[in-house]
N, C-alpha and C positions, 0 to 999 in steps of 0.2 A: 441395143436393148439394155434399159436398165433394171439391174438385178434387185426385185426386194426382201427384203430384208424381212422376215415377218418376227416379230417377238411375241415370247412364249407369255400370254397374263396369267399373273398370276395371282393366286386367290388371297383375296382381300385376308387380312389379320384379324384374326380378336386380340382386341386389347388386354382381356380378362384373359385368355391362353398366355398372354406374353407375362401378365405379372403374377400368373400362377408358377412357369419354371423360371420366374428373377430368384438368379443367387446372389449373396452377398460376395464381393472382392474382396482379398485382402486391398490395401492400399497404401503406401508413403502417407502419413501424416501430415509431417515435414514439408512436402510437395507442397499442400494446399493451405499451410500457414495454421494449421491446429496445433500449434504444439504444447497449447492447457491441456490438449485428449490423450497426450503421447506416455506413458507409464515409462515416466526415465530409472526406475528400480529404488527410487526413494523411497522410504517406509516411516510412518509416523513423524515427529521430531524432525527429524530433517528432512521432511517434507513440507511442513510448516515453513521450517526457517528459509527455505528456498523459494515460499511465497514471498516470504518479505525480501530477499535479496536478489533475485531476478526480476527486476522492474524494468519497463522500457528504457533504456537506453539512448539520447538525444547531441552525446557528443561532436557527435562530427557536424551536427546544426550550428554548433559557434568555433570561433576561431580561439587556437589555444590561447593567444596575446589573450584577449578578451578575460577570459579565465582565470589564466596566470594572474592578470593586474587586480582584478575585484575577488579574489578569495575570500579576504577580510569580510565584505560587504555581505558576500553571499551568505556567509557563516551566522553572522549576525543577523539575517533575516527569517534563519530557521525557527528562530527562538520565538516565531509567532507573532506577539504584540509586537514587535522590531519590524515587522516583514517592511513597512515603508520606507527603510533605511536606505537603500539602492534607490529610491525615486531621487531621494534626495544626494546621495553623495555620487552616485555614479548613475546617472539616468541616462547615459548612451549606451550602457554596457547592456546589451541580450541577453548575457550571461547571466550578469544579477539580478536580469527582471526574471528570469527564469525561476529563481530559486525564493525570489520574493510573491511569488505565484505560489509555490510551495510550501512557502514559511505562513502566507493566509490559510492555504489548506490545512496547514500542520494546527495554526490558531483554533480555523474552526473543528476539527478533530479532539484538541484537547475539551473541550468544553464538555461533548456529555461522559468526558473521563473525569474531567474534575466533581462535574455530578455528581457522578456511581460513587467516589471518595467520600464526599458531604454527606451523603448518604448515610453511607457504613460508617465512616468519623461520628455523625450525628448520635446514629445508632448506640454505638458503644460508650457515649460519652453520657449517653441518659442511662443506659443500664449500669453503668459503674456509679454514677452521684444518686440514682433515684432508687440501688438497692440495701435492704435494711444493713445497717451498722452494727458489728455488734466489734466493739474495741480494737483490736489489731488486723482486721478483716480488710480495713475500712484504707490499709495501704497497700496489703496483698490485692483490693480490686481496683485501686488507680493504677499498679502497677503490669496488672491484668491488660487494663486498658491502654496505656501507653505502648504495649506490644502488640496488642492488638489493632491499634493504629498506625504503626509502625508496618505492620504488616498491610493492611486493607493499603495502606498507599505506597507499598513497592508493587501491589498484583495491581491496582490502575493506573497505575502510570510505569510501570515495564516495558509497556506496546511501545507508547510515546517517547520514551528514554531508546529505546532499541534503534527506531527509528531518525532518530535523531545524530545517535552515533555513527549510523550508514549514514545519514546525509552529510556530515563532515569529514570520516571517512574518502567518500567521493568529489565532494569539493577541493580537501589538501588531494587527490589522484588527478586533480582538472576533467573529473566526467560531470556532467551532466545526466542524470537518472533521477526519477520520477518516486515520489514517493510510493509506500505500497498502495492496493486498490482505490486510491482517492485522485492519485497524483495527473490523471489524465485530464481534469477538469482546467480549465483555461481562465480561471476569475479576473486576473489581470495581464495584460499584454506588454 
């Protein structure tokens, strides 16, 4: 005789009961690869600057020989307008195409910086010649202006200087890293 077995039914779910008692968990962050959500204790300022210096990371994608021998090249391709310099002088190097991939991102990033400068340059250079003269004024507001230009073009071009220092910085270290929020884009291979 075979014994059966009877199981107990049981009563169908609502789905509305079920996400009326949903609690939130805490969770590992870290586990799931959020770690932009993770509150590492940074506060202002050096929360900023750690946007810009923790960039992805691509080192261990090339080999250090590679690295070591195209430093130069690489360097040189930061500077933007240069970036084609690695096509031409080391075009087997990974390495250099990497950073000549970066140095077009860095190109087109300077551009609505150099704007914003044109801009405010523009700006100050008609309110210093097109305001009235009256005798010795008239080199107190040129020289109003020259500071004032001075100024407008360390606040636009600061980011781009900043950057540019990390990415030499990491070239003489032989890492590979991605400029900040731009650098993930792929224009050249």
């Amino acid at each position: 005789m075979a014994d059966s077995v009877t199981e107990e039914k049981k009563p169908e779910e609502n789905p509305y009961e079920i996400s009326k008692n949903f609690k939130f968990e805490k969770t590992d962050d870290s586990e799931k690869g959020e770690d932009f959500l993770k509150d590492d204790g940074l506060k202002g300022f050096a929360k900023i600057m750690a946007m810009f210096k923790e960039t992805p990371d691509h080192t261990l994608d090339y080999e250090k020989e590679d690295a070591a021998a195209n430093k130069v090249t690489s360097i040189i391709a930061l500077f933007g307008i240069t970036f084609w310099v690695p096509f031409v002088f080391s075009s087997n190097s990974r390495y250099s195409r990497f950073y000549a991939n970066q140095g077009l991102l860095m190109l087109i990033a300077y551009i609505p910086f150099s704007l914003l400068y044109l801009m405010f340059s523009g700006m100050v250079g008609i309110a210093c010649t097109t305001a009235p003269t009256l005798g010795s004024t008239e080199t107190s507001l040129s020289v109003i202006g020259i500071i004032m230009d001075i100024f407008f073009f360390a606040v636009c071009y600061a980011i781009p200087i900043f950057i540019l220092y990390n990415c030499i910085r990491n070239i003489l270290a032989g890492k590979a890293k991605e400029i900040p929020f731009i650098g993930f884009f792929r224009l050249v291979n």
